[in-house]
C-alpha positions as CSV (number, residue, x, y, z in Angstrom):
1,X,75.7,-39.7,-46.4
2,X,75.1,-37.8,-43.1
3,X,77.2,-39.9,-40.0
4,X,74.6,-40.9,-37.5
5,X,75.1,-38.9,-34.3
6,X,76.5,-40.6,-31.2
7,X,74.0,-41.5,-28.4
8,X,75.1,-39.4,-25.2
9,X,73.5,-39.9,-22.1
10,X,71.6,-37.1,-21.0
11,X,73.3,-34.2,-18.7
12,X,72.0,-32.9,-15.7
13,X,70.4,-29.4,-15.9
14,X,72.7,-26.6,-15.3
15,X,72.2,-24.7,-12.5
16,X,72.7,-20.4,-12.9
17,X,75.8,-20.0,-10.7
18,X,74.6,-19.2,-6.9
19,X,72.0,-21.3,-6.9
20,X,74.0,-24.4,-6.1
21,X,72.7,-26.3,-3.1
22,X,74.9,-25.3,-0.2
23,X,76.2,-27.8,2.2
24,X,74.6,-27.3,5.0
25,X,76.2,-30.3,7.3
26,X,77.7,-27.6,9.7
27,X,74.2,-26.5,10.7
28,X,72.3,-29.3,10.5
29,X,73.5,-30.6,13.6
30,X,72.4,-27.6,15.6
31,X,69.4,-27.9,18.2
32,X,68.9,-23.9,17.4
33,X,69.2,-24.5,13.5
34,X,67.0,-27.3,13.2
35,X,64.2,-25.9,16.0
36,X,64.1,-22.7,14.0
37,X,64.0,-24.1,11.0
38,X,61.3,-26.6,11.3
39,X,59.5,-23.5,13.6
40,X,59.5,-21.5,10.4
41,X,57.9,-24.3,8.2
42,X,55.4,-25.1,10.4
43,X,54.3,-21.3,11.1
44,X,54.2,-20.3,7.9
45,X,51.3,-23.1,7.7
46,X,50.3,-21.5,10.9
47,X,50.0,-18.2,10.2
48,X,48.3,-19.0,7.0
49,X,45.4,-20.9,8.7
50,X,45.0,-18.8,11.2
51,X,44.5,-15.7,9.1
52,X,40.8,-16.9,8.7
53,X,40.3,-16.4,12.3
54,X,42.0,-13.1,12.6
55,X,45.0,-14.5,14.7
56,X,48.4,-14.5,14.8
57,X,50.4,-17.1,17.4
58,X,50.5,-14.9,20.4
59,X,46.6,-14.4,20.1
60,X,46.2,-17.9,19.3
61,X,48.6,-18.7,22.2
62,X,46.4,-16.6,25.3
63,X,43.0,-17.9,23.8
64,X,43.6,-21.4,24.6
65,X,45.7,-21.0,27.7
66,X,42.6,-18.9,28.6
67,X,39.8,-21.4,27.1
68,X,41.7,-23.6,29.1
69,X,42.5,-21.6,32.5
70,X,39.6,-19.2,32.9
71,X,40.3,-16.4,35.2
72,X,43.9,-16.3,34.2
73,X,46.2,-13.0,34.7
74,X,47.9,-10.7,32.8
75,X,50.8,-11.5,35.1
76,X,50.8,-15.5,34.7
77,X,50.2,-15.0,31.3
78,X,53.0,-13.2,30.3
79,X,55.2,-15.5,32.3
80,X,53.9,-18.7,30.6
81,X,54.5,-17.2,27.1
82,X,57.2,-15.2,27.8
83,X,55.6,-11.8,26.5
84,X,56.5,-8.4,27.8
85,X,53.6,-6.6,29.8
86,X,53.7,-3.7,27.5
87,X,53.5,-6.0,24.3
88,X,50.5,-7.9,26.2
89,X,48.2,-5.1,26.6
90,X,48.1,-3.9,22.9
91,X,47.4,-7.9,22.5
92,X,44.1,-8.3,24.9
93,X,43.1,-4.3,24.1
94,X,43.1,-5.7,20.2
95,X,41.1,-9.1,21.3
96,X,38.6,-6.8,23.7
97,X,37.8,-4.7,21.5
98,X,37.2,-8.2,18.6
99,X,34.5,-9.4,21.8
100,X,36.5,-12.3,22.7
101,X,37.7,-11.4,26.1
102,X,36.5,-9.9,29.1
103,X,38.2,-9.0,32.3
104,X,36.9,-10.3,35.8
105,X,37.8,-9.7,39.7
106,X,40.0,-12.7,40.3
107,X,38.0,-15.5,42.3
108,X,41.2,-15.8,44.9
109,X,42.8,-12.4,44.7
110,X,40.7,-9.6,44.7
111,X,43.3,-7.2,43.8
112,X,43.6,-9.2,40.7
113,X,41.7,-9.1,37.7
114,X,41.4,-12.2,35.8
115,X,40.9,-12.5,32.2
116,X,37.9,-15.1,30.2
117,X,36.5,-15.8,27.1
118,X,33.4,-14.4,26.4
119,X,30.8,-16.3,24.3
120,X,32.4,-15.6,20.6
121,X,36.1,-16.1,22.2
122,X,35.1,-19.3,22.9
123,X,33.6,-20.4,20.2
124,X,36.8,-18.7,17.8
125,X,39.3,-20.5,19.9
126,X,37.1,-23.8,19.4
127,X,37.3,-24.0,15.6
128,X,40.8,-22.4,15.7
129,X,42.2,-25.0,18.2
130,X,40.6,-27.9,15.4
131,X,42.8,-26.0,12.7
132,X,45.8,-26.1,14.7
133,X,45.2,-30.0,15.2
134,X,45.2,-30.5,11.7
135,X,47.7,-28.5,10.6
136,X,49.9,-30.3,13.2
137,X,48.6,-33.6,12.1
138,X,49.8,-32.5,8.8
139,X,53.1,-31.2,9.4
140,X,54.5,-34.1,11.7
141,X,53.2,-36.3,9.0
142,X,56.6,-38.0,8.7
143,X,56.4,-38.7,12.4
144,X,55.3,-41.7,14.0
145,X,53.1,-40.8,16.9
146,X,56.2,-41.7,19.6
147,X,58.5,-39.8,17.6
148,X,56.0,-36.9,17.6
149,X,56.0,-37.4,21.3
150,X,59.6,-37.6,22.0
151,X,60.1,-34.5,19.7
152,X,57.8,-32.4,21.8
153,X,59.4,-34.3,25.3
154,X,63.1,-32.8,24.0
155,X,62.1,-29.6,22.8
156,X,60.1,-29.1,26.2
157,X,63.4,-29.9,27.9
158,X,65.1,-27.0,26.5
159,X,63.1,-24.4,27.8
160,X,60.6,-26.1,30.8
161,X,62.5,-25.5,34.2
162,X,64.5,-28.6,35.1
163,X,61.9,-30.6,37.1
């Protein structure tokens, strides 16, 4: 008669060698690490959405400074996002051309031109702006709304000018 097997408890699944989770203490307490890495998961989510409105971040970015500053610069905005001049003129050729912005004399400096939404800028940036709510609703999910707060408060801290 056949000996009855022995009841094992069960093992945990091998892992292929390399795939190991790494210990990762060493970054984890790096500002740099931890903004980057929680950058990356949230614009992959970003990028994703906005891919049904044509935009990337630095589109996204000028549309709603400008939905919300009409008449800005080029200058000012390049200095508020921190994009080279160059860089910025391929961006608003690429969204004049789309229709979505227009370029004005500057109401206070009339060797200025200022830059606006026209009609269907405004009304891309509208719906666009109630993606990016959501999609921020969603991925600070795990945040209270004072931690969400106090998240955006420190991060602004490390790159707003010391008041």
């Amino acid at each position: 008669m056949p000996r009855p097997r022995a009841l094992t408890a069960p093992t945990a699944p091998q892992l292929r060698p390399g795939t190991e989770p790494l210990d990762t203490r060493a970054l984890e307490c790096l500002v740099g690490y931890n903004a980057r890495r929680a950058s990356i998961a949230i614009g992959a989510v970003f990028f994703e959405r906005m891919a049904a409105y044509g935009l990337k971040q630095a589109d996204y970015s000028v549309l709603s400074l400008l939905a919300h500053n009409p008449g800005a610069t080029s200058r000012q905005l390049c200095a508020t996002l921190d994009i080279l001049p160059p860089n910025f003129v391929s961006l608003i050729a690429a969204m004049d051309r789309r229709g979505l912005v227009e370029r004005k004399p500057h109401p206070r400096d009339g060797r200025a031109v200022g830059l606006y939404l026209t009609p269907a800028g405004a009304q891309l940036v509208a719906e666009a702006e109630l993606a990016v709510i959501e999609l921020e609703a969603e991925a600070s999910a795990r945040l209270t709304p004072k931690e969400r707060d106090t998240l955006n408060r420190l991060l602004q801290k490390l790159y707003l000018p010391a008041d």
